[in-house]
C-alpha positions as CSV (number, residue, x, y, z in Angstrom):
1,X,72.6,130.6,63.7
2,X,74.6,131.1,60.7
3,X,77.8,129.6,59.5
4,X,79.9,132.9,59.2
5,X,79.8,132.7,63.4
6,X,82.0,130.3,62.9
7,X,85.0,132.8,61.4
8,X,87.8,133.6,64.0
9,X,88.0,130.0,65.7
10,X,88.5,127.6,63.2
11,X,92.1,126.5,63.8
12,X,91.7,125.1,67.3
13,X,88.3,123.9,66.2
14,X,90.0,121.3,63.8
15,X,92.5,120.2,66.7
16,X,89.9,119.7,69.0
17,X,87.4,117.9,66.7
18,X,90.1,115.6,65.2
19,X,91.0,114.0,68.5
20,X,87.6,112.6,68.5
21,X,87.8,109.7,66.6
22,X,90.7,107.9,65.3
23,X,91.8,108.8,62.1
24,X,91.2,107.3,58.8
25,X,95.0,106.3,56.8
26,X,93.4,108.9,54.2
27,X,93.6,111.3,57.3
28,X,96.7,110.8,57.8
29,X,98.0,112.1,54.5
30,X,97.0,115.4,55.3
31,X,99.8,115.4,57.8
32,X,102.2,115.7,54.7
33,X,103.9,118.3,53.1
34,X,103.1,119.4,50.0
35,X,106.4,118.4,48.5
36,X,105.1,115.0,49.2
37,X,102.3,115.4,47.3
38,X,104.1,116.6,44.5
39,X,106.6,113.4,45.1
40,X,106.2,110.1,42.8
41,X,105.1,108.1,45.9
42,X,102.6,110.9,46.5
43,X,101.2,110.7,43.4
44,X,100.9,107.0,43.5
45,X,99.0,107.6,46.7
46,X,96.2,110.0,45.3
47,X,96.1,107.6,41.9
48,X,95.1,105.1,44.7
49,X,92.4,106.8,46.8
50,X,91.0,107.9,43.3
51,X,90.9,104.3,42.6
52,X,88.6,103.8,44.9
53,X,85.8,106.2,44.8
54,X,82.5,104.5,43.4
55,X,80.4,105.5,41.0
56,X,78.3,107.5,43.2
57,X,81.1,109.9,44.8
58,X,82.0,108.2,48.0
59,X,84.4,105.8,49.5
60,X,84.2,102.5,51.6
61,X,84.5,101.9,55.2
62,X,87.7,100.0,56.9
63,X,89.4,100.0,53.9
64,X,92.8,101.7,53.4
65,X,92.2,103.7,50.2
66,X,95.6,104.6,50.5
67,X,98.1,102.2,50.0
68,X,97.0,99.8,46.8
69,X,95.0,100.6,44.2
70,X,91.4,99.2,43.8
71,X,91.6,95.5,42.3
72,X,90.8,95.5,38.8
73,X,89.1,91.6,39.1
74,X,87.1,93.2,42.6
75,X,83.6,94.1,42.1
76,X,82.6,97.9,42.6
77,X,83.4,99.2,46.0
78,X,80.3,100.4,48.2
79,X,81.0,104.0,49.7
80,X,79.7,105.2,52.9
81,X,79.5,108.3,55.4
82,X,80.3,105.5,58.5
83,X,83.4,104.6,60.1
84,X,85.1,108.0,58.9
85,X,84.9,107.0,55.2
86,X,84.8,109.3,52.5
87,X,85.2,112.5,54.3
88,X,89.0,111.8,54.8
89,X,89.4,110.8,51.1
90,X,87.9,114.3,50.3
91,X,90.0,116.4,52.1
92,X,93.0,114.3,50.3
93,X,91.9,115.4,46.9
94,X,91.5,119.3,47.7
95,X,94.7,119.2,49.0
96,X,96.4,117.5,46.3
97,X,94.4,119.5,43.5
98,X,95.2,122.9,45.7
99,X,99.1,121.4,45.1
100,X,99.4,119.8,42.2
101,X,96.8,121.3,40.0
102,X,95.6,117.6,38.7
103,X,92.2,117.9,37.8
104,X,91.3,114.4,38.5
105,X,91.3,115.6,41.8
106,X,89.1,118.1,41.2
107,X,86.6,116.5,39.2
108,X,86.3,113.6,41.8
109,X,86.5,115.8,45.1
110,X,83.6,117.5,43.1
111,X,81.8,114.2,42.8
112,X,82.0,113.1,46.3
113,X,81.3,116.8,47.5
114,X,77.9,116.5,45.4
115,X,77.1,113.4,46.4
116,X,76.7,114.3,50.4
117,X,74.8,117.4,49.7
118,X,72.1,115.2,47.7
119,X,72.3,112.3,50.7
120,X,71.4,114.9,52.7
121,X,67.6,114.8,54.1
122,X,65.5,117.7,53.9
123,X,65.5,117.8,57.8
124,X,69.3,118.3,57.7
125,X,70.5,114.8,58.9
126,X,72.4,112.3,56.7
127,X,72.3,108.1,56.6
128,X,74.9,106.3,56.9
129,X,74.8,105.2,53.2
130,X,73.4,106.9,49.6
131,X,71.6,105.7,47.4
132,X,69.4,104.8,50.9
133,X,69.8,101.1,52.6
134,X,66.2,99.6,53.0
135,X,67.8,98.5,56.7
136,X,69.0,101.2,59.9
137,X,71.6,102.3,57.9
138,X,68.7,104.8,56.3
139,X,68.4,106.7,59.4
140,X,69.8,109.9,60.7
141,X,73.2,108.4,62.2
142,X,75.5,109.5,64.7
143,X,76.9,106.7,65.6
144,X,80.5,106.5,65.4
145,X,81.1,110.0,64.4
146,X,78.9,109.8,60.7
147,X,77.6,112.7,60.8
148,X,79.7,115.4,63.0
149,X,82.5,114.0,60.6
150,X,80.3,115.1,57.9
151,X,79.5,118.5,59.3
152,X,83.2,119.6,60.3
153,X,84.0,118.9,56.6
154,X,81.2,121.2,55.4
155,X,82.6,123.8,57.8
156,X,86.1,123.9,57.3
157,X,85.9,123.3,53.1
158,X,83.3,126.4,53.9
159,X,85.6,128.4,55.0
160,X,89.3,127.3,53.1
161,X,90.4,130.3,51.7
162,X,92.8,128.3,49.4
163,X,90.4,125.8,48.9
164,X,90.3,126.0,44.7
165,X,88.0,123.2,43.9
166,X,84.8,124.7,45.0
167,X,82.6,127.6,43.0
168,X,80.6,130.3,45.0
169,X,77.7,128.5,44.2
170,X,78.9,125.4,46.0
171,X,80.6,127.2,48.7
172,X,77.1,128.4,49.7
173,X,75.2,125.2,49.3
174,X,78.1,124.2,52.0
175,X,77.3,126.7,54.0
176,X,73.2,126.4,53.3
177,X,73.7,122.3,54.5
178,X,76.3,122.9,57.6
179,X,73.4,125.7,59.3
180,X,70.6,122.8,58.6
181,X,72.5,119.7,59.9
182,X,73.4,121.9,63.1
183,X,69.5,122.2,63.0
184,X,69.3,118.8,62.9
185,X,71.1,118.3,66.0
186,X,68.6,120.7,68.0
187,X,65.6,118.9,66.5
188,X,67.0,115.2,67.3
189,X,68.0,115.9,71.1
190,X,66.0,113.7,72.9
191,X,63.3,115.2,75.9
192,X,61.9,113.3,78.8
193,X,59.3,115.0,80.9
194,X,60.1,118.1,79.4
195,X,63.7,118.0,80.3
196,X,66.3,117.9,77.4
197,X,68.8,115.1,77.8
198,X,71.6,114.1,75.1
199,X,71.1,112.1,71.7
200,X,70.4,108.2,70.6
201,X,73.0,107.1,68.1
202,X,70.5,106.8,64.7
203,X,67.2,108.7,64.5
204,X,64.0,108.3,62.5
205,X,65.1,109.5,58.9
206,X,61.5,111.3,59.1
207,X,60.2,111.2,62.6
208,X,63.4,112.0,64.1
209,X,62.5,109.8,67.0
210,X,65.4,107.2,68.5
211,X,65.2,104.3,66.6
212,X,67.5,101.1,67.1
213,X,70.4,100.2,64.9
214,X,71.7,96.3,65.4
215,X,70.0,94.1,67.5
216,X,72.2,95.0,70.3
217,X,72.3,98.6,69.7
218,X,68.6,100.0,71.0
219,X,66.8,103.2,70.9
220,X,68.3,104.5,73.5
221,X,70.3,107.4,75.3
222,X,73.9,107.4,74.1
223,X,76.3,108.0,76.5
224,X,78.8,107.7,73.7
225,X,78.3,108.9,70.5
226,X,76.4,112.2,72.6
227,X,79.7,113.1,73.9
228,X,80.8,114.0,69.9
229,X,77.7,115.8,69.3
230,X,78.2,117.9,72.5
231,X,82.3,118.8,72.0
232,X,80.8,119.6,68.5
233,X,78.5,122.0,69.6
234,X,80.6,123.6,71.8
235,X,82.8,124.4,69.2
236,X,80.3,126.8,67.4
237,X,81.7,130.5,67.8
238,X,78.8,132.6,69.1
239,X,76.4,129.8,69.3
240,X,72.5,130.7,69.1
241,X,70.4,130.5,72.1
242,X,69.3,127.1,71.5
243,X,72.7,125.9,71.1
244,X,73.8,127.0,74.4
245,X,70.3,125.8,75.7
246,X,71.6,122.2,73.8
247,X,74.9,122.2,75.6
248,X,73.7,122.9,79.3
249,X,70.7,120.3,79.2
250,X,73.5,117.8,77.6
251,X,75.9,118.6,80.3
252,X,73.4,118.2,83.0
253,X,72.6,114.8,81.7
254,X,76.1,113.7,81.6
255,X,76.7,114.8,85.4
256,X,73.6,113.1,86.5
257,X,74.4,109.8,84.4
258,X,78.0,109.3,85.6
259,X,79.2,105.9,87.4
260,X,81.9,106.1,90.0
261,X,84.1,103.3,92.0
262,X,84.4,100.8,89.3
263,X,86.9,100.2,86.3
264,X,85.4,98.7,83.6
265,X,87.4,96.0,81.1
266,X,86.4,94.5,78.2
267,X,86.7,91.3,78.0
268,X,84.9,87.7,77.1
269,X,86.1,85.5,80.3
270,X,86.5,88.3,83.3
271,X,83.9,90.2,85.0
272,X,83.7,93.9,83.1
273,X,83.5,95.7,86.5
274,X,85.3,95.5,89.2
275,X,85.1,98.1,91.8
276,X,87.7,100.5,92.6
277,X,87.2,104.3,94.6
278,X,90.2,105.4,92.7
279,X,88.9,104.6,89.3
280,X,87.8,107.8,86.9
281,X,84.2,108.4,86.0
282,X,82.5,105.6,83.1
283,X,79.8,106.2,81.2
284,X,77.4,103.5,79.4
285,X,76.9,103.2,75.8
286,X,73.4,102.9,76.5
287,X,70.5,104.2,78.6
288,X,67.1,103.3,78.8
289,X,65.3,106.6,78.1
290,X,63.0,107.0,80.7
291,X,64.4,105.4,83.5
292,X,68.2,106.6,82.6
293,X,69.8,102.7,83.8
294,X,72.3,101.3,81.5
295,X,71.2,98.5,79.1
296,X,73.2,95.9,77.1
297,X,71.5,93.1,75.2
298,X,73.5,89.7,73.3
299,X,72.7,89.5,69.7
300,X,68.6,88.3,70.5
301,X,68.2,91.8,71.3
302,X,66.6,91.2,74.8
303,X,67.7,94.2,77.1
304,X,69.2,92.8,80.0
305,X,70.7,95.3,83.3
306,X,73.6,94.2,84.3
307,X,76.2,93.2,81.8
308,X,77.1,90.3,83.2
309,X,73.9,88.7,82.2
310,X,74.7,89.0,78.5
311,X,76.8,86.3,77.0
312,X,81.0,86.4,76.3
313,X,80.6,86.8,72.7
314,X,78.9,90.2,72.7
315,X,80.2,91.1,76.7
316,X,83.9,91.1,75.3
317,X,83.6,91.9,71.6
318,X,81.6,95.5,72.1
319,X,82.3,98.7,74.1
320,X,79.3,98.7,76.6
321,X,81.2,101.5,78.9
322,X,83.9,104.6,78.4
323,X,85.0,107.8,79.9
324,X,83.3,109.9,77.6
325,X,81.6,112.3,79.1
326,X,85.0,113.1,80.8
327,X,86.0,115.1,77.7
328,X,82.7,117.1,77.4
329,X,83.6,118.1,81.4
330,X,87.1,119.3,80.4
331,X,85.2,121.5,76.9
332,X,82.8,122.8,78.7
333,X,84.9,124.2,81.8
334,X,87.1,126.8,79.5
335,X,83.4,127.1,77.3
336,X,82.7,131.3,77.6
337,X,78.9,130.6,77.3
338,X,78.7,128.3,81.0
C-alpha cells in the first residue's frame, strides 16, 4: 500500500484523528493564526518550545513546552514519543518557520524530524523513547497513542504542500517510514486460533509478540489503545487488501467483546460497576488473549477477574473500562470498504 493513496482525503483525516487523544498545549498553538505567530508573544512562545528540545531532537512528556522557557539551573530534559510529546512541538516549528522564516525553527524541526526516522525499528514500529530504555519503554508501543501520533505526523508533513522545511530527500524517507509503520500495524495484530483479533498496547521490539508494559499493564488484548489503531486504519484512502482484512477482523472482535447493562466509574471507595440496561456499551482495557475475559491486576501484577478484587489505590487511580470501541462502530458504519 503506498502513501500517495492517501491524497484526496487528508483534511477530514486530520479532524477525525485529532479527536482521538487530547491535545498537547503545543497542539493547541496550531489553532492560531499566523499573525500570532508573527506577534511578540508568539515569538516568545516558539523561543520556549525551542527551549526545550534535548539534545537528541525530541521533547518531554507532561510538560507544557509552551509557556516558560526551559530552567537554565534544570538538568537536560528527556524527550519522548509517549504522552503526545514531541510530535506536537514539531508541527509548531514548521508552522512557525513556514510563517516567519526563522531558521531556528528549521534547523530544530529538522532535528526532531531526523531523530524519529532513526528511532524507528527496521520492522516499522517505534519505542516509546530514543536512544532505547533497557525497561518496556523499548518496545513497539501503542499505548496511549505513541505511535499513530507518530504516523499521522509522517503523513500529513508527507503531504504539506507548503511545508518548506523538508527536502525531496526527506519528504520520501517520510513517505518510505509512514508505508512501513502501517506495515507494522498488520504484522503486530494479534491471531488466536487463526482468527485475527485487535492489538496489545507494546509489542516485542523484535518478536513482535504482546509483551507487558507496567506491572499492571499485561500482554494482553487492548480494548483501548486498539480502538486508535483501528480509526487509524480506516482512515487510509484506498486501503490494501490486508488493511481492509485488518479492519473487519478488528471490528468483529470489538462486537464480540462488548459489555452491556453496567456503567462503569472510577473511583477508590465505590464499586466500579453498577448495573444499569440503559447504560452505553464499555469495553475493558484489558483481555486475556485466549480466553477474551477482562483482567486487571494491583501493582504485584497478579491478574485478578473482577475488578473489585484489586485494591483502591490502583481500582480508582487507572482506567480499567471505556466506551471505546463505540467510536470505531460509528467509523466503520460511513467506511466504503464494509
Amino acid at each position: 500500500m503506498g502513501l500517495l493513496h492517501l491524497l484526496g482525503k487528508i483534511a477530514p483525516v486530520l479532524v477525525l484523528v485529532s479527536t482521538l487523544y487530547a491535545d498537547t498545549p503545543a497542539e493547541h498553538l496550531l489553532k492560531k493564526s499566523d499573525d500570532w505567530y508573527r506577534s511578540d508573544a508568539g515569538q516568545t512562545t516558539v523561543k520556549n518550545v525551542l527551549s526545550w528540545q534535548t539534545k537528541h531532537g525530541d521533547w518531554p512528556k507532561n510538560t507544557d513546552t509552551t509557556s516558560r522557557p526551559f530552567p537554565d539551573n534544570a538538568k537536560h530534559p528527556t524527550g519522548t514519543f509517549d504522552n503526545g510529546a514531541t510530535t506536537g512541538e514539531l508541527r509548531v516549528l514548521s508552522r512557525a518557520y513556514r510563517v516567519t522564516g526563522d531558521e531556528r525553527c528549521k534547523q530544530a524541526f529538522l532535528r526532531g524530524f531526523d531523530h524519529i526516522l532513526t528511532a524507528q525499528y527496521g520492522n516499522g514500529g517505534w519505542p516509546q523513547y530514543y536512544p532505547l530504555s533497557r525497561n518496556y519503554h523499548r518496545h513497539i508501543t501503542f499505548n496511549d497513542g505513541a505511535m499513530i501520533r507518530l504516523l499521522n505526523f509522517l503523513r500529513d508533513i508527507a503531504l504539506k504542500t507548503d511545508d518548506q522545511c523538508l527536502d525531496p530527500k526527506r519528504r520520501a524517507a517520510a513517505k518510505n517510514a509512514f508505508d512501513h509503520g502501517v506495515e507494522c500495524i498488520l504484522n503486530c495484530q494479534i491471531v488466536v486460533d487463526g482468527k485475527r483479533t485487535v492489538w496489545c498496547a507494546q509489542h516485542h521490539a523484535e518478536t513482535l509478540v504482546p509483551v507487558k508494559a507496567r506491572s499492571y499493564e499485561h500482554a494482553s488484548l487492548s480494548g483501548g489503545e486498539s480502538a486508535g489503531i483501528l480509526t487509524f486504519l480506516m482512515s487510509l484512502d484506498e486501503p490494501s487488501p490486508e488493511v481492509i482484512q485488518a479492519v473487519h477482523a478488528g471490528v468483529s472482535w470489538y462486537e464480540s467483546a462488548k459489555i452491556e447493562g453496567v456503567r462503569y466509574r472510577k473511583s477508590k471507595t465505590k464499586p466500579a460497576l453498577t448495573p444499569d440496561p440503559n447504560a452505553p456499551p464499555l469495553w475493558a482495557r484489558f483481555y486475556e488473549i485466549r480466553s477474551n475475559r477482562p483482567i486487571f491486576s494491583d501493582r504485584d501484577g497478579v491478574i485478578k477477574y473482577d475488578i473489585e478484587e484489586i485494591g483502591n489505590e490502583r481500582r480508582g487511580g487507572y482506567t480499567w473500562y471505556g466506551n471505546w470501541g463505540n467510536g470505531v462502530f460509528k467509523r466503520y458504519a460511513n467506511w466504503p470498504h464494509r
